[in-house]
PLY file of the C-alpha trace (Angstrom):
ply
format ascii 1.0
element vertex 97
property float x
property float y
property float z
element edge 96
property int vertex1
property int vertex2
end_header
107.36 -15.05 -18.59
107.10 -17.49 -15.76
106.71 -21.26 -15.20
104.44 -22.61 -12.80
106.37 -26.54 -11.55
105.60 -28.93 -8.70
108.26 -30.28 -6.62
108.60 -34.12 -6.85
111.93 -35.03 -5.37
114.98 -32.73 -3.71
117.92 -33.73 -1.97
118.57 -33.16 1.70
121.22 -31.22 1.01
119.32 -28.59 0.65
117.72 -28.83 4.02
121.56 -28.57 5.28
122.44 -25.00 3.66
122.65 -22.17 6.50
124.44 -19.53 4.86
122.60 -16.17 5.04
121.95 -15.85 1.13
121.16 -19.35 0.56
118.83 -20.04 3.18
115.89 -20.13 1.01
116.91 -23.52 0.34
116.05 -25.16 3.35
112.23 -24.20 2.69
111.85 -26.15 -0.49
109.49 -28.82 0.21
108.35 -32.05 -2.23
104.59 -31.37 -3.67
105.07 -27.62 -2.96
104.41 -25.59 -6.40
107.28 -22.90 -7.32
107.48 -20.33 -9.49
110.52 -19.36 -12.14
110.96 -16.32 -13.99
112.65 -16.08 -17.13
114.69 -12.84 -17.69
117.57 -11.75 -19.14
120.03 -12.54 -18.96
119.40 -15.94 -18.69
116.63 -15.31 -21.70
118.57 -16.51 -24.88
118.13 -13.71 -27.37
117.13 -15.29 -30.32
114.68 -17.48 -28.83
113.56 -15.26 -25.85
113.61 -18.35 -24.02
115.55 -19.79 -20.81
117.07 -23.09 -20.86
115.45 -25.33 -18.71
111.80 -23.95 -18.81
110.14 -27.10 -20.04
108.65 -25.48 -23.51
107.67 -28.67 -25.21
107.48 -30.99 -21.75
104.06 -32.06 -21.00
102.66 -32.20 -16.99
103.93 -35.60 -17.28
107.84 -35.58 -17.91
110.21 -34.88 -15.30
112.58 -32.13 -15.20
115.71 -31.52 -13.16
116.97 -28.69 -11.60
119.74 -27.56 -9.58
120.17 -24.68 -7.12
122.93 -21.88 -8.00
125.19 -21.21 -5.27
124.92 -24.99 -3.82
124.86 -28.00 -6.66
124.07 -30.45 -3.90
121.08 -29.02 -3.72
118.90 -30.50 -6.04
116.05 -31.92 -7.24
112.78 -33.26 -10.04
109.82 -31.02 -10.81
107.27 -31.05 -12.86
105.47 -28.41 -15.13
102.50 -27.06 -14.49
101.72 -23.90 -16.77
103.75 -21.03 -18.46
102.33 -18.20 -17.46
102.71 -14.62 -19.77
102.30 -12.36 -16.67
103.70 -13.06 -13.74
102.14 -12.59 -10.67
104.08 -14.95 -8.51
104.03 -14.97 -4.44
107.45 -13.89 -3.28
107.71 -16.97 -1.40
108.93 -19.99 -3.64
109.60 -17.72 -6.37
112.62 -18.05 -8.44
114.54 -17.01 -11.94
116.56 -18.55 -14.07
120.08 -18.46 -14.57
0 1
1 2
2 3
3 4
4 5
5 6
6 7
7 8
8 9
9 10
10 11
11 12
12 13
13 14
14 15
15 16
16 17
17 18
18 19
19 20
20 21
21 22
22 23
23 24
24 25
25 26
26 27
27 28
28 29
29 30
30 31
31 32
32 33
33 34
34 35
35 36
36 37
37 38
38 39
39 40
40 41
41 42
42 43
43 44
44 45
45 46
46 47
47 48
48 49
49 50
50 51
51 52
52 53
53 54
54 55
55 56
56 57
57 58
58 59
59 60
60 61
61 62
62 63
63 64
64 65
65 66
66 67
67 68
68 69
69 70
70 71
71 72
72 73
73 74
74 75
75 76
76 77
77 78
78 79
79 80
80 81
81 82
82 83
83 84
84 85
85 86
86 87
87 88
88 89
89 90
90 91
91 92
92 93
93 94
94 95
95 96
């Protein structure tokens, strides 16, 4: 499954990362709407669920993240849907870890 969430706050840290595999980092922009897939492995297997996703937050409550590979890059988001098929652009698209 995926999870739809809307940026509300990041740090400028990410802004900052130039490394070739992390440059996705520097496009992550407040307000913008992501998307994050939930796979294994990062799917516990009795709950076939990923830590982090949000499952009983409303659109209200804010959520943190933090990006793998750089930990000062981080941020606040907020759920929008879950989302049984994904279909999501390749651009802002992520998984969990």
């Amino acid at each position: 499954y995926c999870v739809e969430f809307k940026t509300e706050s990041l740090s400028h840290h990410c802004a900052l990362e130039n490394r070739p595999y992390a440059r996705w980092m520097q496009y992550l922009r407040e307000g913008h709407t992501v998307c994050v897939a939930c796979q294994p492995p990062a799917a516990n297997p009795g709950t076939r669920r990923c830590s982090g996703d949000g499952h009983n937050a409303d659109g209200g409550k804010i959520l943190h993240w933090e990006a793998v590979g750089n930990s000062q890059c981080k941020g606040t988001w907020k759920k929008i849907r879950q989302l049984q098929h994904c279909s999501c652009p390749l651009v802002h698209s992520f998984i969990f870890t």
